[in-house]
C-alpha positions in Angstrom: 73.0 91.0 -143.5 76.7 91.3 -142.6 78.5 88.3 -141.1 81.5 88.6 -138.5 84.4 86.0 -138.4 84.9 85.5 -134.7 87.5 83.0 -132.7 89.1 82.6 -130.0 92.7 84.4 -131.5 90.6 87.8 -132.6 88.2 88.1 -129.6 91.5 87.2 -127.0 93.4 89.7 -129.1 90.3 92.9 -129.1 88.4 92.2 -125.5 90.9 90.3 -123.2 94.3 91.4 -124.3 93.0 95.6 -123.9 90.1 95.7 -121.2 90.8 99.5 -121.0 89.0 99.5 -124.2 86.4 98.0 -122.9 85.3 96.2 -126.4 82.7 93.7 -127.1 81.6 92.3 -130.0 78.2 93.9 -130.3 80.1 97.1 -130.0 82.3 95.9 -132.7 80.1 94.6 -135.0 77.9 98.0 -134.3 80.5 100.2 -136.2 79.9 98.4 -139.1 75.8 99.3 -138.9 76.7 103.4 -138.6 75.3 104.8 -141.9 78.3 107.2 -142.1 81.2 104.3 -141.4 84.0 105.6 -143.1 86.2 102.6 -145.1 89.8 103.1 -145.6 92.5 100.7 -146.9 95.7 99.6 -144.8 98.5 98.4 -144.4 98.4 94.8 -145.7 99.3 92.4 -143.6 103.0 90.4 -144.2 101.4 87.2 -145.5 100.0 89.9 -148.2 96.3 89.7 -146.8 94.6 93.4 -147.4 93.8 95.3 -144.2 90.7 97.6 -143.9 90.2 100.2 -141.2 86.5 101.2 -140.3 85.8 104.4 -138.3 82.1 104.9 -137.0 80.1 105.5 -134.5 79.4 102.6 -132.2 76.1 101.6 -130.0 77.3 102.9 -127.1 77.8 106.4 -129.3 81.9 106.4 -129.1 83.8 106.6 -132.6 86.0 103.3 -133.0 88.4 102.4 -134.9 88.2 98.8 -136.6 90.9 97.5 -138.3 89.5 94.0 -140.0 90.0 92.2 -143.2 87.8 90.1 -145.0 88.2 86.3 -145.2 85.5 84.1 -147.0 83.2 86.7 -147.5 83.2 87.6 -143.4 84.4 90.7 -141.9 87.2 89.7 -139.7 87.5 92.4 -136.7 91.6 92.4 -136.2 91.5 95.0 -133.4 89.6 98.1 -132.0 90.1 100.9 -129.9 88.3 104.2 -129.4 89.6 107.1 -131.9 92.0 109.7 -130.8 91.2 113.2 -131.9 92.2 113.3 -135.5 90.3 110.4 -136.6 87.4 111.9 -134.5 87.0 114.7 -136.8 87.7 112.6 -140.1 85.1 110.9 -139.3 83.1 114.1 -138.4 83.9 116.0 -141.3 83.0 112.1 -143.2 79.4 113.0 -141.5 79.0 116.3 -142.3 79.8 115.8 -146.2 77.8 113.1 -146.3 75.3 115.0 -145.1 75.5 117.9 -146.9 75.6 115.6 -150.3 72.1 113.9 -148.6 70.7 117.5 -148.6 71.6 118.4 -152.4 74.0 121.1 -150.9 77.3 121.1 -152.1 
């Protein structure tokens, strides 16, 4: 089972300080669940901590973008906001290889 690192700093900073993104934790926490969450490396933060950004579909079926890092074995959601366009279809064209690969079909 994955375990989420929540406080007050990252839940003021990804549900209060946006509400037009309309984030919750479950929502959050839901990306994580999506079978064909796609896992990128970031930017690393200037204290030298490695960022991770997760793009999946979420339970309320919108593709989110998660950027977290991971801090005594927890994810640690740093922020989130629906994907524009081009991440959309990363992440679609993430699905359909997978997919395909699923299938035996290269």
């Amino acid at each position: 089972m994955t375990s989420f690192q929540w406080d007050e700093g990252n839940l003021k900073h990804i549900i209060q300080d946006y509400p037009d993104r309309d984030n919750s934790t479950g929502e959050v926490e839901s990306v994580f669940a999506d079978p064909f969450v796609l896992i990128k490396s970031a930017r690393a933060s200037a204290d030298g901590e490695e960022r991770f950004q997760a793009i999946g579909l979420s339970n309320r079926f919108r593709v989110c973008s998660v950027v977290f890092i991971i801090r005594n074995g927890q994810i640690r959601p740093l922020s989130c906001w629906p994907s524009k366009a081009k991440v959309r279809n990363q992440y679609a064209q993430n699905v359909q290889e997978k997919q395909q690969k699923n299938s035996g079909r290269d």
